[in-house]
N, C-alpha and C positions, 0 to 999 in steps of 0.2 A: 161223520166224515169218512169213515174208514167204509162205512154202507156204498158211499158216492163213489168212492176210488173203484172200490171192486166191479161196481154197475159200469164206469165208463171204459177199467181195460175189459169187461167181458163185450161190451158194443164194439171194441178196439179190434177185438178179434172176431167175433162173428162179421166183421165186415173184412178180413183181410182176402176172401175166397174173391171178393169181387171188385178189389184194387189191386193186387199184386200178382193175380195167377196168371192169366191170359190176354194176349190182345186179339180182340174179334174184328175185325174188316165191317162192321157195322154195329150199330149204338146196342148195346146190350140188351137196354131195355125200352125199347121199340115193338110196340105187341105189331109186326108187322110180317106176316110171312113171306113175305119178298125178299127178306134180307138177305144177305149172306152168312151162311153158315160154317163156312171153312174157318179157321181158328189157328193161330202158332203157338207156342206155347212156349212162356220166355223165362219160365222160374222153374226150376226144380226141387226149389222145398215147396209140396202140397198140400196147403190146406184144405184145398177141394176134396182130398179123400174124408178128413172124418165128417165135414162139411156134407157133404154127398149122404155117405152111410147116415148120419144123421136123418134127411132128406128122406129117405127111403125106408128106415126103420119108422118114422110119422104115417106111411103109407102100411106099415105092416110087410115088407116087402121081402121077398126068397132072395130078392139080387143084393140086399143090403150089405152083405158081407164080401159083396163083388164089385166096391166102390170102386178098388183102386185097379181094378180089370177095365174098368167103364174110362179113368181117367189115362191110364196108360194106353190103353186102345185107341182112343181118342187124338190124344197127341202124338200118336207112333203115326197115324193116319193123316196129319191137318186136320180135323174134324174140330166142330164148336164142342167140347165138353158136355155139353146139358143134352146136344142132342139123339143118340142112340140113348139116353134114357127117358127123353119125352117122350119117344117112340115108344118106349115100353110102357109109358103110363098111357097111348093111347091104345095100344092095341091088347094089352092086357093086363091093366091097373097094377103095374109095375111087377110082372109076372105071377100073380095071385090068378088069373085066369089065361090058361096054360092049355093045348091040348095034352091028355096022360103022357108023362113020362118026355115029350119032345123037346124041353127047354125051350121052345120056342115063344119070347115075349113079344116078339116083335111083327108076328105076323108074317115073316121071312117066306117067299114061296107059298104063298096060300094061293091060288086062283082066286077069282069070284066066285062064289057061291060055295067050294070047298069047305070041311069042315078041317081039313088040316092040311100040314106043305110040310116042310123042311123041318127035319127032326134032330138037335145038337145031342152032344155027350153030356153037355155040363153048362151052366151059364156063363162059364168063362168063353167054351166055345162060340158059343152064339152072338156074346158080344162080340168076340173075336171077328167071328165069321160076316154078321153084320155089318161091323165100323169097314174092315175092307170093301164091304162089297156097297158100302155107299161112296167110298173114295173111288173105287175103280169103276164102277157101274153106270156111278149118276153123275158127282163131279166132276169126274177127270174126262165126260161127256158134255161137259157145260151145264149141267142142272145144278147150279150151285145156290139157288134159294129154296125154300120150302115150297113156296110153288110148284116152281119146276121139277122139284124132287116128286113131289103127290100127283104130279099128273101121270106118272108112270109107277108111282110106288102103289098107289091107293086105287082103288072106284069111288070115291067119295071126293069130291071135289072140296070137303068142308075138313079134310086129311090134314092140311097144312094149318089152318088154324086151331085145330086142336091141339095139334105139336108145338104150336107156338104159345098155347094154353099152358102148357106143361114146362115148356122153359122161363114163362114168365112167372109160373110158382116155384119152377127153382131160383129163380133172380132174388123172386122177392118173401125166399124162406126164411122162417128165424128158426133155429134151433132151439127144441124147449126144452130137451137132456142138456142144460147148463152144469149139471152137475161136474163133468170133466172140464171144466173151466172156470172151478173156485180157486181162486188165488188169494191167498194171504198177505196182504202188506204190513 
């Protein structure tokens, strides 16, 4: 009995990132890159950070420790939360492939054919620099779905469903460090 209680508050909580954090302007989990991607963000206790960091530690990930940069970033901007990090799982498997020293996960300023673009200080910067520059660049330009965003972000026309690739595995991540979610009854 006491096996059962513990199993259903630890489902109680790995489900709170995706009932109570955010309202998206399109169905969360919709593998569709047309959506919309703008987000409000209507709670301020966050699950989404250890949620996140979790997410990103399964990846092996340098940004893992820069959850709450990715989620703060995000909400300071309108942005959907998952997305400047599916961007990094596309363009550089969640910043594990990096040009030297650039911070750059996200492919920010590369040309076609370039082997590098725009170089941060830190990954804070980059997300930083990113999440603005998808608010002010792209949406606040009416590219407000992945679509519209990859035909001027990417050369790859297949940009946007990869990213949508990437948000549908953070939708439908489980956290398997349960260990920080033993509760005793």
């Amino acid at each position: 009995m006491k096996n059962i209680r513990k199993s259903i508050i630890t489902i109680a909580l790995l489900l709170i990132p995706f009932i109570a954090a955010t309202t998206v302007y399109a169905d969360e989990n919709v593998s569709d890159p047309a959506a919309n991607v703008m987000t409000v963000q209507t709670d301020k206790t966050d699950p989404r950070i250890p949620f996140l960091q979790s997410f990103l530690r399964s990846y092996n990930s340098p940004l893992e420790s820069d959850a709450a940069t990715f989620i703060h970033e995000a909400d300071k901007n309108g942005l959907d939360w998952r997305l400047v990090v599916a961007i990094s799982g596309v363009e550089s498997t969640f910043g594990q492939s990096v040009p030297p020293g650039s911070y750059n996960a996200w492919g920010w300023g590369i040309p076609t054919g370039a082997d590098s673009g725009v170089g941060f200080s830190n990954w804070k910067d980059g997300i930083a620099t990113v999440s603005y520059g998808l608010k002010h660049n792209y949406m606040d330009k009416g590219e407000i779905t992945l679509d519209a965003i990859g035909q001027t972000y990417a050369a790859s026309g297949a940009w946007s469903g990869h990213v949508q690739y990437f948000i549908d595995k953070i939708n439908f991540y489980t956290p398997q460090d349960t260990l920080t979610l033993d509760i005793t009854l």
